[in-house]
C-alpha positions as CSV (number, residue, x, y, z in Angstrom):
1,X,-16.0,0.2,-12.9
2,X,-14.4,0.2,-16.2
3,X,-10.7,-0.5,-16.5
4,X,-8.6,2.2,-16.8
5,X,-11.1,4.3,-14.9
6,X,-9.4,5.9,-12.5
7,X,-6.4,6.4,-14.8
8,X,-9.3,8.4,-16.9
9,X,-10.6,10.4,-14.0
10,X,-6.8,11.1,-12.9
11,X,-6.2,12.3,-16.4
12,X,-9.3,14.6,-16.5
13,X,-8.6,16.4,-13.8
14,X,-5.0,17.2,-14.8
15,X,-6.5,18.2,-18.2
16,X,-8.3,21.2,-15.6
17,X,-5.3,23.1,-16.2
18,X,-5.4,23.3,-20.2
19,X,-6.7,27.0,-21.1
20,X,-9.1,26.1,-24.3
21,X,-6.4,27.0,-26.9
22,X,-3.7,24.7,-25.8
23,X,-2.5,25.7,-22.7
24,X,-0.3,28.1,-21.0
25,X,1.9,30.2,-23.6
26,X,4.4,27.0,-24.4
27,X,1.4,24.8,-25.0
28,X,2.1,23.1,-21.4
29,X,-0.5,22.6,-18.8
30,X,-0.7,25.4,-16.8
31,X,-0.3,25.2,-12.9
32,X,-3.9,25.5,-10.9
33,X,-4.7,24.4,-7.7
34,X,-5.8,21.1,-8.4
35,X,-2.9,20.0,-10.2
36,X,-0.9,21.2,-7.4
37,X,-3.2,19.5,-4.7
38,X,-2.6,16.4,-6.7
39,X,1.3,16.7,-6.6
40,X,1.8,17.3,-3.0
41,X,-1.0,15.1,-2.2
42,X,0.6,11.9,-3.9
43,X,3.9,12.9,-2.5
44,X,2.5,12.9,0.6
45,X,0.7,9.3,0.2
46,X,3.9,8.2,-1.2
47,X,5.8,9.3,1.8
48,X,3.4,7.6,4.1
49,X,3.0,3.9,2.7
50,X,6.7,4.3,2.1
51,X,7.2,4.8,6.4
52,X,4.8,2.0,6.3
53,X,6.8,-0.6,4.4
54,X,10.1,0.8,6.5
55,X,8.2,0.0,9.8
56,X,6.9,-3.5,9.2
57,X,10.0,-4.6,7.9
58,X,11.6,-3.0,11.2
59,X,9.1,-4.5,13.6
60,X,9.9,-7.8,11.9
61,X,13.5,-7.7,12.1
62,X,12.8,-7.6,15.7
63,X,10.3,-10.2,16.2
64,X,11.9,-12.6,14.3
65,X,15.6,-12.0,14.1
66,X,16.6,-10.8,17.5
67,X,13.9,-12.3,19.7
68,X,15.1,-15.5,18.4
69,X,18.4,-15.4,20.0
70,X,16.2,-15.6,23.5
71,X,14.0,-18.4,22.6
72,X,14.5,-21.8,24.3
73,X,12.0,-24.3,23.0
74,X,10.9,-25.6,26.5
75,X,7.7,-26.8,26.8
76,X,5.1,-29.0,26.2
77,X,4.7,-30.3,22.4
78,X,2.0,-28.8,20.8
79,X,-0.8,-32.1,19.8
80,X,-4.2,-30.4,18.4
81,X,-7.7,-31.9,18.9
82,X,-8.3,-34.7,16.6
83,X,-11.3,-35.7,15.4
84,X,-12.5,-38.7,14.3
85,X,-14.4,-39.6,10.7
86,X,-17.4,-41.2,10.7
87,X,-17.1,-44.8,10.5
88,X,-13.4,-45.0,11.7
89,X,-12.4,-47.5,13.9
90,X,-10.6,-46.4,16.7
């Protein structure tokens, strides 16, 4: 789509609320349903990726901080398939 698009279509829909002479009796948007959809719907998506960020970052504290203190590095060293070019010499 076109830059700015969605900005665009979020900005028509809040327009919804504008009566045809300028508003409610201030000359600010009036409340309708779909402007108060959009709040509590972006609050709530807010909300949510926000408990998103707060759980990864948790999960890898875990992982990576405290499972650390357990790990012995016993074991085999890790040597991965190689494969030779054509014309190589061995």
């Amino acid at each position: 789509g076109a830059p700015g698009g969605g900005r665009a279509a979020v900005w028509r829909v809040g327009q919804w609320g504008r009566k045809k002479k300028g508003g409610g009796p201030d000359g600010h948007l009036t409340h309708t349903p779909a402007s108060i959809l959009m709040l509590i719907g972006g609050n709530v998506i807010v909300i949510v990726l926000e408990g998103l960020v707060v759980s990864i970052q948790s999960v890898r504290l875990i992982y990576y901080e405290f499972f650390s203190k357990f790990y012995k590095g016993e074991g085999k060293i890790f040597s991965p398939l190689k494969i030779g070019v054509i014309g190589e010499e061995k």
